[in-house]
MDAnalysis code that builds the backbone (N, CA, C; Angstrom):
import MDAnalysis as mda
import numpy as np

u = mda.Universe.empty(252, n_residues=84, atom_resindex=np.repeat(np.arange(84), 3), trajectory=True)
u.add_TopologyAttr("name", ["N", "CA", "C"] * 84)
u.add_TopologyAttr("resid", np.arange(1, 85))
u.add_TopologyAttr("resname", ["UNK", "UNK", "UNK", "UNK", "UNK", "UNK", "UNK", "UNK", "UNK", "UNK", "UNK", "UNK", "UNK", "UNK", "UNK", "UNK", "UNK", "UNK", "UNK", "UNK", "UNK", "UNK", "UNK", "UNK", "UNK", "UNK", "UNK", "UNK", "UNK", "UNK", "UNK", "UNK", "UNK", "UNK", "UNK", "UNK", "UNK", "UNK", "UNK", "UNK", "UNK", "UNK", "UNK", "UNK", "UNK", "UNK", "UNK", "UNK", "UNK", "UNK", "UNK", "UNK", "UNK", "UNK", "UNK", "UNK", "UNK", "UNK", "UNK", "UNK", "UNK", "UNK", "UNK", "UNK", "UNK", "UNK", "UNK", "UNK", "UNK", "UNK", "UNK", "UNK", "UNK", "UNK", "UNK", "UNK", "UNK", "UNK", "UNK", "UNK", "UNK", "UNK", "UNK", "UNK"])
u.atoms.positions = np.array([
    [-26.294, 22.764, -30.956],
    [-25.091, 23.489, -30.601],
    [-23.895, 22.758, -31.205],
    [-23.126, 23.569, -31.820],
    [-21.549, 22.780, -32.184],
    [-20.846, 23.258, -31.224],
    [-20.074, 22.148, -31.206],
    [-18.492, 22.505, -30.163],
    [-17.569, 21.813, -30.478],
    [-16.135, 21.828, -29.976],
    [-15.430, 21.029, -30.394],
    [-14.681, 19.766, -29.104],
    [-15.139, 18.941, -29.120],
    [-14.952, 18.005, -28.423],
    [-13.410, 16.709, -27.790],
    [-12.687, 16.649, -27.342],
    [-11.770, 16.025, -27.139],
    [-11.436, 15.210, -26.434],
    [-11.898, 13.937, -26.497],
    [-12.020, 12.652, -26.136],
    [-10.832, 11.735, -25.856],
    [-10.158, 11.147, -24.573],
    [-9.680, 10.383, -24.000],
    [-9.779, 9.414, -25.476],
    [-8.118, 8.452, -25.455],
    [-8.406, 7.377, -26.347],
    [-9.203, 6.273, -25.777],
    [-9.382, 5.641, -24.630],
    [-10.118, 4.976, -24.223],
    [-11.572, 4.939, -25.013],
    [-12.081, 6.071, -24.319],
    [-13.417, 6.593, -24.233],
    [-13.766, 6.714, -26.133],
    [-12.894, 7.221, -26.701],
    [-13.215, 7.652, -28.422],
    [-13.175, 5.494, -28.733],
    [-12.253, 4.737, -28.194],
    [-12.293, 3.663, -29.201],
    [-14.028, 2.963, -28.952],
    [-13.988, 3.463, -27.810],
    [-15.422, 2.828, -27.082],
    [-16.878, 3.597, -28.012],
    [-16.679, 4.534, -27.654],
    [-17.822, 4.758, -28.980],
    [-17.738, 3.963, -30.547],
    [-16.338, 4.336, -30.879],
    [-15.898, 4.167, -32.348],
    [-16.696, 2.383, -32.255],
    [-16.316, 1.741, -31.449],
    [-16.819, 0.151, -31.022],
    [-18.785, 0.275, -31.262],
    [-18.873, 0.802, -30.889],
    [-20.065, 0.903, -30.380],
    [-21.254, 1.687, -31.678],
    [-20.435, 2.298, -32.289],
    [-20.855, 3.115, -33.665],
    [-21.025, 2.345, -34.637],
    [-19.771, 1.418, -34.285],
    [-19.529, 0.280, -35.821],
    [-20.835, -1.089, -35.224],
    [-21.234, -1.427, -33.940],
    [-22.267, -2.082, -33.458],
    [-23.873, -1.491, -33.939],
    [-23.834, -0.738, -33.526],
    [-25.000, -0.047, -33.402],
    [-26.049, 0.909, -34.804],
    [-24.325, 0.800, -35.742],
    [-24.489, 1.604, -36.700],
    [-25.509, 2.827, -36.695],
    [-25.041, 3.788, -36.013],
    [-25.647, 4.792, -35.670],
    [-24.180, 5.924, -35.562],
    [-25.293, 7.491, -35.598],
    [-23.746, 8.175, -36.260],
    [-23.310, 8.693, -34.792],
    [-22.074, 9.083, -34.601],
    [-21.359, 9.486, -33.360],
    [-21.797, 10.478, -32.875],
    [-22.336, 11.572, -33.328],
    [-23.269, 12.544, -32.994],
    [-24.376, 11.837, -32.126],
    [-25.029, 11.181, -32.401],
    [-26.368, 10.081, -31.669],
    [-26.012, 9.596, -30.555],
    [-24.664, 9.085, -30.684],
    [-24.396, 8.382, -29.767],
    [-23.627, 8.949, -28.175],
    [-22.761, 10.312, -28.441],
    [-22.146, 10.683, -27.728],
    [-23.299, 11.764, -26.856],
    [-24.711, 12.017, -27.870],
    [-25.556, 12.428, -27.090],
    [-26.588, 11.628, -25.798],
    [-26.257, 10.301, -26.462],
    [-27.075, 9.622, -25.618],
    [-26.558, 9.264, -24.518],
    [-24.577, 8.898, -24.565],
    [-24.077, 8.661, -23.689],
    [-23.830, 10.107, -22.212],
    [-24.040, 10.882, -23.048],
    [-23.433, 12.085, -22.152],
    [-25.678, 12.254, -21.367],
    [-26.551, 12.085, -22.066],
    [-27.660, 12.310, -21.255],
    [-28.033, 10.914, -20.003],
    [-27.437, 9.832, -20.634],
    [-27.433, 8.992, -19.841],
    [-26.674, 9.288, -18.427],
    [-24.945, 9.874, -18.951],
    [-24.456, 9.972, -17.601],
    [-24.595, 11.242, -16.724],
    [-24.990, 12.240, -17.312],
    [-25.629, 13.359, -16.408],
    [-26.700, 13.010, -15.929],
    [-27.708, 11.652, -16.352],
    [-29.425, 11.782, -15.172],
    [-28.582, 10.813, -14.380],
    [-27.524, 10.290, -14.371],
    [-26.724, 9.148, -13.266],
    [-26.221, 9.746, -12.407],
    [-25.398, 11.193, -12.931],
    [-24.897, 12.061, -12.041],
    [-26.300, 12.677, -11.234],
    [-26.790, 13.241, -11.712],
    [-27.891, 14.010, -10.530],
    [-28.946, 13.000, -9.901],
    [-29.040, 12.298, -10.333],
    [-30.061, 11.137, -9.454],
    [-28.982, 11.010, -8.386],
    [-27.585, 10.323, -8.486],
    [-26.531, 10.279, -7.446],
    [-27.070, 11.206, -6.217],
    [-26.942, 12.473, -6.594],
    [-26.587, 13.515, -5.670],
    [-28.014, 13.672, -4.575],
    [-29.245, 13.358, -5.487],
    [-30.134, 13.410, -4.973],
    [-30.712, 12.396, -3.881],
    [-30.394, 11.085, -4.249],
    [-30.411, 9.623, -3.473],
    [-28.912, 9.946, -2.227],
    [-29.716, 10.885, -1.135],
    [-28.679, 11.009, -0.220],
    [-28.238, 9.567, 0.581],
    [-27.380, 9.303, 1.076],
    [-27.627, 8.110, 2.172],
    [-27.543, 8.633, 3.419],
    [-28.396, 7.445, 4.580],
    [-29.042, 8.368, 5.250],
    [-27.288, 7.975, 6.206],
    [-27.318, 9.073, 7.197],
    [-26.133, 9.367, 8.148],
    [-25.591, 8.191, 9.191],
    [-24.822, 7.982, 9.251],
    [-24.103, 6.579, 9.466],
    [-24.070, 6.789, 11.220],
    [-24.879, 6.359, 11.872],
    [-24.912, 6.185, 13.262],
    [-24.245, 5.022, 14.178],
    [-23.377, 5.199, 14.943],
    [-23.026, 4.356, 15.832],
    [-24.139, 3.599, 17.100],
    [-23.948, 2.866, 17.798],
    [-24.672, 2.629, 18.886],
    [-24.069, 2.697, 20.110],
    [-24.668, 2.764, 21.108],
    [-23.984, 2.989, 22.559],
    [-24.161, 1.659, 23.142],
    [-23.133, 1.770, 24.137],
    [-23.175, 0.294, 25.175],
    [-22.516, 0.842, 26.093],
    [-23.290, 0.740, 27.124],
    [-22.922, 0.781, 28.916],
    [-21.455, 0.084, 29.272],
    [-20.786, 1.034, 29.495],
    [-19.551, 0.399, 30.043],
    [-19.708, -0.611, 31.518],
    [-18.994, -1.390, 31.330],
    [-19.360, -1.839, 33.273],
    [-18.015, -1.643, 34.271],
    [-16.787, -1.477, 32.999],
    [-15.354, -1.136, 33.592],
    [-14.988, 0.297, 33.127],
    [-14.488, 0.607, 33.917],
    [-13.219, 2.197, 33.213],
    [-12.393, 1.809, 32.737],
    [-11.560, 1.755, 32.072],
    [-10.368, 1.084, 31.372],
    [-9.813, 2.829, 31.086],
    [-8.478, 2.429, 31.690],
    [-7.652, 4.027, 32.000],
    [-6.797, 4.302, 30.792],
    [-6.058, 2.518, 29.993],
    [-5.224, 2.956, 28.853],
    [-5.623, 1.398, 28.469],
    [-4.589, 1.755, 27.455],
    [-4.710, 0.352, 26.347],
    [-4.210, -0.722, 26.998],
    [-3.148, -0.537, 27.814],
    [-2.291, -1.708, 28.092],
    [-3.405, -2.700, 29.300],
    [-4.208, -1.598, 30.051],
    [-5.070, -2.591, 30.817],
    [-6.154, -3.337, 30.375],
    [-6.597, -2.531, 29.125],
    [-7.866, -3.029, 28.491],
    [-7.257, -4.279, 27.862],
    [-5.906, -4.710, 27.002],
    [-5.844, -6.015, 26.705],
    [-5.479, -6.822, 27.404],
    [-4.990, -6.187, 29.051],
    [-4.573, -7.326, 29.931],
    [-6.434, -7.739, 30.231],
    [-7.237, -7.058, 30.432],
    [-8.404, -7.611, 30.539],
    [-9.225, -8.531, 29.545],
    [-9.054, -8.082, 28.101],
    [-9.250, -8.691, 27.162],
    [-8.517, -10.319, 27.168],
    [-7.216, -10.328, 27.376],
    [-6.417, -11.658, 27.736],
    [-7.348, -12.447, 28.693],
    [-7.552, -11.806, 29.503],
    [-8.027, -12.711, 30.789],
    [-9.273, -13.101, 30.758],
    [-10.150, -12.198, 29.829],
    [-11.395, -13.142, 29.450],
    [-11.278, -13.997, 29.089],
    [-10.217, -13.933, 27.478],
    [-9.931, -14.496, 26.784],
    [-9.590, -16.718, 27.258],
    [-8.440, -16.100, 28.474],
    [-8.168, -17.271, 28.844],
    [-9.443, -18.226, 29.466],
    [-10.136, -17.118, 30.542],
    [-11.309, -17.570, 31.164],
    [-12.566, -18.670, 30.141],
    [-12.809, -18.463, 29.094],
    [-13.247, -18.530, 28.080],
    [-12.666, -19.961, 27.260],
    [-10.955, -19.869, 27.350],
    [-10.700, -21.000, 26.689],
    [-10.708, -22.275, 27.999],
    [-10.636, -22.150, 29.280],
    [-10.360, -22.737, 30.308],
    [-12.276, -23.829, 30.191],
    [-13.011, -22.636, 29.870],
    [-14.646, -22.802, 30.328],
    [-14.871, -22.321, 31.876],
    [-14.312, -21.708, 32.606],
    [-14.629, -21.334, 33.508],
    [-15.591, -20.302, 33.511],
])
């Protein structure tokens, strides 16, 4: 298939680099790069990750708002630095 193609300067010096390495013609190369990154793209999509689960823990207090939960947090806190 021909088409006409229009390449980011980045991306064109990087082949052009890579053409003058490899000595191979840009046709070769922009095919290999573009089959390389489409089986990267669909392997991606396919390698789901699995669903990000939290865990539970038994409360032993109600804590009604924030302001009591760090006055409680404090007071461990101190309890803790005391060694009590």
């Amino acid at each position: 298939m021909r088409t006409t193609l229009t390449l980011e300067p980045d991306v064109a010096a990087r082949i052009e680099k890579l053409r003058e390495t490899r000595r191979q013609p840009f046709k070769d190369l922009v095919n290999e790069a573009l089959r390389r990154g489409l089986d990267d793209m669909t392997a991606k999509t396919a390698k789901r990750r699995p669903a990000f689960r939290t865990g539970t823990h038994k409360a032993q207090l109600l804590v009604s708002d924030a302001k009591e939960a760090l006055a409680l947090l404090e007071e461990d806190y101190d309890r803790k630095k005391i060694g009590a």
